[in-house]
N, C-alpha and C positions, 0 to 999 in steps of 0.2 A: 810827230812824223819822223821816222826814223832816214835819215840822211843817204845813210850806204845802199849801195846796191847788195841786193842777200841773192844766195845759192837756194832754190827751195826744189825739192824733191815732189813729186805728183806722183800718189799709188792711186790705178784709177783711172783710165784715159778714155773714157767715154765722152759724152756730150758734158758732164758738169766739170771733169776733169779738164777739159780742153779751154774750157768757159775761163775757167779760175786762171789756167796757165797762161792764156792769152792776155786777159787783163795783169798778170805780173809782169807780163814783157814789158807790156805797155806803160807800166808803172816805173821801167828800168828795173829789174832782175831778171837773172838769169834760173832756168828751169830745164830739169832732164824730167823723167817719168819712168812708170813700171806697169805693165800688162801683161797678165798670161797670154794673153788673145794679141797675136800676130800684126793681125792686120791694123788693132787698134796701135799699138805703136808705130805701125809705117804712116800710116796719116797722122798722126801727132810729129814724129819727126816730118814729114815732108809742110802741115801746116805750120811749125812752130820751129823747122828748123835748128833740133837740139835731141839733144840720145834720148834713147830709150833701156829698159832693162825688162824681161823676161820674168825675173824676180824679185821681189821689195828687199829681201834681203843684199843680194847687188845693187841696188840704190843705196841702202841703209850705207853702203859701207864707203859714200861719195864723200868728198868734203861739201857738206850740206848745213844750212842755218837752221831747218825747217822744215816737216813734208805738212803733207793737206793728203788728205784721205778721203777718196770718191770713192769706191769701189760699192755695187751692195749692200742694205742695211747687213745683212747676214757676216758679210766679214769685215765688218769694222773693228770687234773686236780684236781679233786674231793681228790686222795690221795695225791697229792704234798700238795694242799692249810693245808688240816687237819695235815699234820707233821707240816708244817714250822709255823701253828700259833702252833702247840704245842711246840714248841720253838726248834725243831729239824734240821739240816741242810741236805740238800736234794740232792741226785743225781739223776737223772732221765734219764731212758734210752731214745735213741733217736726216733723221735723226741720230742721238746720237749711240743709238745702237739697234736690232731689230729686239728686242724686249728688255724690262726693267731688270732681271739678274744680268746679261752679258751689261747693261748701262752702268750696274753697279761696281762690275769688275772692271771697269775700263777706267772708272773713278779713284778705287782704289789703289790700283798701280800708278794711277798720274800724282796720288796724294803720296805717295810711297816714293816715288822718282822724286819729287819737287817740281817737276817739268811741266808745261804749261801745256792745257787740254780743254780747246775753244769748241762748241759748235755753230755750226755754217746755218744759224736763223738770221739773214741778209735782212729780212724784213724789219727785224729791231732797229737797224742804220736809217730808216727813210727817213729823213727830214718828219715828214708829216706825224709819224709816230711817235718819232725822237720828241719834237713840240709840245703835242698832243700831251707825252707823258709828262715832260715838265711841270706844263699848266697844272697833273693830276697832284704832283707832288710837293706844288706847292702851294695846295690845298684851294683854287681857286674853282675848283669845282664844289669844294666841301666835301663832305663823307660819299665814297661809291656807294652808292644800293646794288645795282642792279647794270648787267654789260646783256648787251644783246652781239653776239659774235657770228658770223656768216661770211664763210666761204664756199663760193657757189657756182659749180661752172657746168655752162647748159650742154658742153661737151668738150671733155676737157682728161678722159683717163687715158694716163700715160702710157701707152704701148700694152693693148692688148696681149696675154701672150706673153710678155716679158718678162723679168725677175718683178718689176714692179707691181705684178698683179698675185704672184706666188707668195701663200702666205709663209710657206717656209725661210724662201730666201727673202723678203720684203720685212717680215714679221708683222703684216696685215696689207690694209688696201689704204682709202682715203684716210683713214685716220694717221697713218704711218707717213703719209705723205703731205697734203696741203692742211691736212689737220692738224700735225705736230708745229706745222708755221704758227696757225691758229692759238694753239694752245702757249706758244713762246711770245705771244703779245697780250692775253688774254691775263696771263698770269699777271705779269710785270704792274700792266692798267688799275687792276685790283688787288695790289700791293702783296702780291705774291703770296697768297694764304696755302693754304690745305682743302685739300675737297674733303668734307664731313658727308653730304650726301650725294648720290650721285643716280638719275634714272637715263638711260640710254637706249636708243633704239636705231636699229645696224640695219640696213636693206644692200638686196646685191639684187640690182632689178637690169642693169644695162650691158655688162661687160659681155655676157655670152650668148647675146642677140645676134642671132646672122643678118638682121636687115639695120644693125648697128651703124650709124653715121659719125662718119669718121673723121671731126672736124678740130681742128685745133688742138691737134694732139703732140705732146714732147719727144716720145719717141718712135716706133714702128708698129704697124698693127703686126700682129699674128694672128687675129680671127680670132682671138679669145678660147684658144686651145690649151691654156693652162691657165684658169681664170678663179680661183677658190677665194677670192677677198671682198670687203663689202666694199660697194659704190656712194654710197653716202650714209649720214649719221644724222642725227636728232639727237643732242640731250640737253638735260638740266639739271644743273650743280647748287649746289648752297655752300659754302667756303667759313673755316674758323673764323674768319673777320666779319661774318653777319653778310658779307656780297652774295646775291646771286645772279648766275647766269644763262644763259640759255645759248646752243650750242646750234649750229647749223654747219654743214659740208659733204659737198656731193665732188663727187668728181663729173658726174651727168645725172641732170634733170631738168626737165621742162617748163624751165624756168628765165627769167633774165639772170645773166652772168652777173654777181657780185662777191664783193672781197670789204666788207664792212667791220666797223665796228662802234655801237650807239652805247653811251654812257652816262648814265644817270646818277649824279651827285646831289647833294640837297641844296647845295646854292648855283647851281648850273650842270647843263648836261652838255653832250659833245658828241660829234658824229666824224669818223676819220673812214676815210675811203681810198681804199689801199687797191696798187695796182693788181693786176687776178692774175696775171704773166706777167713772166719779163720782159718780151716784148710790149706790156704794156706803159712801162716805164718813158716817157717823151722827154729825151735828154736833151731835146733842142729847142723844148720853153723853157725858157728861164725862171720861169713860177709852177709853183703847184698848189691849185688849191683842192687840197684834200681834206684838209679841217674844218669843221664850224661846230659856233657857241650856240647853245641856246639859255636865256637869263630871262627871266621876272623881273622889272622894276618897279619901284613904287614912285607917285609924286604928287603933282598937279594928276595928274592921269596914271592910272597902273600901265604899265606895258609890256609889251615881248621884247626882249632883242636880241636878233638871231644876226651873228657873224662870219660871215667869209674869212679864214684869217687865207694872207696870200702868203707861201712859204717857196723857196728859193727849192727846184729841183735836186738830184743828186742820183746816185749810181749805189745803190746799198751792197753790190759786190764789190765795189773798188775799196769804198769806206770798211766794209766788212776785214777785207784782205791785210788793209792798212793798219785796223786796229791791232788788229793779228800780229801782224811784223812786228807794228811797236812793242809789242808784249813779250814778244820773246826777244826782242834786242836789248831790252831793258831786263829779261825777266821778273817782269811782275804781271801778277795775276787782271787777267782782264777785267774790269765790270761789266761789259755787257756778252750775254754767250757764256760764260765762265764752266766748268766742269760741274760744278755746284747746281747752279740756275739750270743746266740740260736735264742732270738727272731730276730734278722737278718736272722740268716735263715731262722726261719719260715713264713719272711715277702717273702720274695724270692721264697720260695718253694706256697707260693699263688699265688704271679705274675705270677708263671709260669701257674698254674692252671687259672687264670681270663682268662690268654688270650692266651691260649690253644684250637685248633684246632682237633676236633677230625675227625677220618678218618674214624675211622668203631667203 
């Protein structure tokens, strides 16, 4: 954990921008930001109490450690590429671009900089995964076969209406969004192979309902007045390492809300239960059980044995942020998030789009 207090820069000053800014103050740093959008700077500076700038290039040119990059999948390119040749090291919320070429150009200039280039999948920090994947790695589950992955929420699409729902600026819908989470733990779990096969099927059954209920949503409705992207996904992969998977993620369907993931090994399987929002994150138990085992034993009697493991809460944006800073105070390359590890998924989260099936 890096000691100093760091200078970091925020291009981005929406609701994740704000998210990420507040939790560094809180961590002891200091943060300015950058907004074309007016207003969104005045309440940054009035909540966070610290400048603003009009243009990332005015920010670029701050004594700064580090920017973080909210804005639009659509323009991450554009402001990742201009930090990282300004010799700044970068974190970029997810994904980490709206399609697999700008992913790959944002890759190459950070391999070409030396500069370091994280994406913001929080989800990797949970405790419960962080364990979870342990357990995988050191083989006490035996060989993965088979991940059943589901994220699922019974109403849950981010601001009808918004850049979120535009495929142009978004570069899709649930996939782009709570699916690319999906696909940054899915990968890791089953030791990060390659998709060999891939069958998908894309539905857009909710977003432009006018009798649409409008419940637990992240940002503003707009009535679904620019709404071109799918609402959930169905598929199923087969991976170079023999795993396969099956894919589940709605942003809304008639369904119970879940954020899973069940894992079948040949000497044990495992089931982690990941919060479905941030809000659903309970910072104020001091346990989380999100994990359990399930094992065969043989003896006197064969039997099942199924475990609770209890795991100690945590905050996967503070942890996220943290690993971040250390990486660039020290500059060296992250393990978890790394430039490398995003553009996998962003390869993934294509495959699934090339050969995708749409239904309505």
């Amino acid at each position: 954990m890096t000691s100093r207090s760091m200078n970091i820069g925020v291009v981005g000053l929406g609701a994740h921008g704000k998210n990420r800014a507040k939790i560094l103050q809180e961590m002891g740093h200091s943060v300015c930001g950058a907004d074309a959008d007016l207003e969104y700077c005045k309440r940054f500076e009035e909540n966070l109490g610290t400048s603003t700038y009009t243009s990332p290039d005015d920010l670029y040119e701050q004594n700064l450690d580090a920017i973080i990059i909210s804005t639009p999948n659509k323009f991450h390119e554009t402001f990742a590429i201009d930090a990282l040749k300004a010799g700044f090291n970068v974190l970029i919320e997810k994904p980490l671009a709206h399609n697999h070429t700008s992913a790959k150009t944002i890759a190459s200039v950070a391999h070409r900089t030396g500069n370091i280039c994280m994406t913001g999948y929080s989800n990797r920090f949970l405790n419960s995964f962080q364990v979870a994947h342990e357990y995988i790695k050191k083989g006490y589950l035996g060989e993965i076969t088979h991940i059943n992955a589901r994220h699922v929420r019974r109403r849950g699409i981010p601001g009808r209406g918004t850049w979120f729902t535009s495929n142009d600026i978004a570069g899709g819908g649930v996939i782009m969004d709570i699916g690319a989470s999906l696909i940054s733990l899915l990968l890791p779990l089953s030791g990060w192979p390659e998709i060999t096969t891939i069958e998908s099927i894309s539905r857009s059954e909710f977003g432009s309902r006018s009798d649409y209920s409008y419940l637990q949503m992240w940002g503003e409705d707009d009535e679904g007045k620019l709404y071109d992207v799918e609402d959930s996904v169905i598929a199923f992969c087969e991976f170079d390492n023999g795993v396969s998977a099956s894919i589940e993620m709605a942003w809304a369907a008639n369904t119970e809300s879940k954020h899973e993931y069940e894992i079948q090994g040949t000497e044990a399987g495992g089931q982690i239960k990941m919060p479905n929002r941030y809000e659903d994150i309970n910072q104020d138990e001091s346990t989380n059980t999100g994990l359990k085992l399930f094992e065969v034993r043989s003896g006197p009697a064969d039997h099942f044995v199924d475990s609770t493991l209890t795991i100690p809460s945590n905050d996967p944006y503070h942890d996220e942020l943290e690993a971040f800073l250390d990486a660039a105070a020290e500059n060296e390359r992250p393990e978890v998030n790394n430039v490398e590890q995003s553009l996998q998924v962003q390869r993934a989260i294509e495959q699934i789009y090339e050969e995708s099936t749409s239904l309505c």
